[in-house]
N, C-alpha and C positions, 0 to 999 in steps of 0.2 A: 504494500500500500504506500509505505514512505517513497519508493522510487516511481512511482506513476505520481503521487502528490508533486514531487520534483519534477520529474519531465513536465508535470501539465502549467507549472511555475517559469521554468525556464522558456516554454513555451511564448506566455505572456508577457515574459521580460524581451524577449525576439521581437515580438511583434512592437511591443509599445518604441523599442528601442528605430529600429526600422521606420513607426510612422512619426517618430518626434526627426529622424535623420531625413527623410523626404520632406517634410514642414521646412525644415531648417534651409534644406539645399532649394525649395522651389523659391523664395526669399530674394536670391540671386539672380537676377534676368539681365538682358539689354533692349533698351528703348530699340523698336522695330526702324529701320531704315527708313519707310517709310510715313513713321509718325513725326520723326525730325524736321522742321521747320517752322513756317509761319502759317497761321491759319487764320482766317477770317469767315466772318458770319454777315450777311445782308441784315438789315435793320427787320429785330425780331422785337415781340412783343414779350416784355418783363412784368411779372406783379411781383411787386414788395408785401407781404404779409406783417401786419400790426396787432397786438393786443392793447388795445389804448386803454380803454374801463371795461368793467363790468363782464369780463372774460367775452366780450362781441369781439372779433377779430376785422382788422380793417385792410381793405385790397386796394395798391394802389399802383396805375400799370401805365405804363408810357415804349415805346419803339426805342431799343439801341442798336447798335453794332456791337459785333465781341469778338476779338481778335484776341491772340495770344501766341508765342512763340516756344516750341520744345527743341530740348538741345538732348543729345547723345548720353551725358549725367544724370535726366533725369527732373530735371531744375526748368521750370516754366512760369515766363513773365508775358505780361499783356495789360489786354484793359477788357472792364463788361463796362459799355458806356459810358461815364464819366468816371468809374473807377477804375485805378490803376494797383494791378497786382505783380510784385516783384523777383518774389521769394515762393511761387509756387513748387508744387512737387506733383510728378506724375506716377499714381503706383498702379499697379495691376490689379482686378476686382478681384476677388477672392472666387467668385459663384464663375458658373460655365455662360462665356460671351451668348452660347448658342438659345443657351436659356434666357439667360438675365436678362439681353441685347446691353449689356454695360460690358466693353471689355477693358476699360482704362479709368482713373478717376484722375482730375487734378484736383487737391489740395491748393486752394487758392488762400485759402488763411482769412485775415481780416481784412476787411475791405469799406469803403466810406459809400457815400451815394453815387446810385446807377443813374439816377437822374432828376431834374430841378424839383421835382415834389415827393423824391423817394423821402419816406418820413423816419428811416431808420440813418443817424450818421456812422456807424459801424455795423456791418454782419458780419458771418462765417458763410463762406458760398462755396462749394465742390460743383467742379463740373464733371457728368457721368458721360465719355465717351464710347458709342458704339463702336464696333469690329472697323477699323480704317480700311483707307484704299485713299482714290485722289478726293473722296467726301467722307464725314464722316456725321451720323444722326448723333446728337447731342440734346441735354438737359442742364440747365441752368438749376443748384439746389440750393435752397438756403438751410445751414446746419444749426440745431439748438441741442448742446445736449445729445442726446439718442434719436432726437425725434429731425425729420428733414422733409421740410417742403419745396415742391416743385415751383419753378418760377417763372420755368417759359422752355420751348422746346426748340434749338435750332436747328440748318444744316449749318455746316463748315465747309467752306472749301481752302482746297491745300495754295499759298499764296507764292512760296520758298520752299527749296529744300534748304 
C-alpha cells in the first residue's frame, strides 16, 4: 500500500511540477512581426461611463481617433483622442484568440480626457486587440478594479511597420 500511496504522490508532484514549468515558459513570447508598428483608427464613437449620485450611472460619448505605436519590446505609446499614453505595455490574452476574439491586450495605464466633455480627468483604459493581419477589430475598455466596461469598438489599420 505504502508504495502505490508513493507512486500515486510522485505522480502528482510530475504533473503539478510540468504544468507550473509550461505556465512559467508560455510567459516568454515575441511581439509578432506583424503587430510592430503604427496603427490608426478612423474617428470612432467613445462613451465615458460616470457614477455621479445616487448609484445612476452617466454616458457621455463624442467621435475620436486612436492611434498608437508597438515596438518589438513590447512597450506601446499613442493617443485615444485627446489623451496621450506613453508607457503602454502589450501582453498576450490568457483565453484562446479563436474563442475570446481578444488575442492581445494593451495596458494603457492612466490616462486624462478622451474628449472636451469627457467628465472623468483620469481613467485606466486597456485596449482588447483581435487576431492581427494589415486590420485589426478592437475594443476601447475602461478598467475599475475587476470590473471593465466597454467604450467603443474600433477597426485599426496598420499605418508603419
Amino acid at each position: 500500500m505504502d508504495q502505490h500511496n508513493n507512486q500515486w504522490i510522485t505522480g502528482i508532484f510530475v504533473l503539478i511540477t510540468i504544468v507550473l514549468l509550461s505556465a512559467c515558459s508560455s510567459s516568454k513570447w515575441s511581439v509578432p512581426e506583424n503587430l510592430v508598428g503604427q496603427w490608426k483608427s478612423q474617428s470612432t464613437k467613445i462613451t465615458v461611463r460616470t457614477e455621479p449620485q445616487w448609484m445612476k450611472f452617466q454616458f457621455i460619448a463624442d467621435t475620436v481617433e486612436i492611434s498608437f505605436t508597438i515596438d518589438s519590446n513590447k512597450e506601446v505609446s499613442g493617443s485615444i483622442g485627446q489623451a496621450r499614453f506613453a508607457t503602454g505595455q502589450l501582453r498576450r490574452n490568457k483565453g484562446n484568440p479563436a474563442v475570446t476574439g481578444v488575442a492581445y491586450i494593451i495596458e494603457c495605464g492612466n490616462i486624462g480626457k478622451i474628449f472636451d466633455d469627457d467628465p472623468l480627468e483620469n481613467k485606466e483604459v486597456e485596449l482588447w486587440l483581435g487576431p492581427s493581419g494589415n486590420y485589426i477589430e478592437a475594443e476601447l475598455r475602461f478598467t475599475e478594479g475587476w470590473a471593465v466596461f466597454p467604450m467603443g469598438n474600433l477597426l485599426l489599420r496598420k499605418i508603419t511597420n
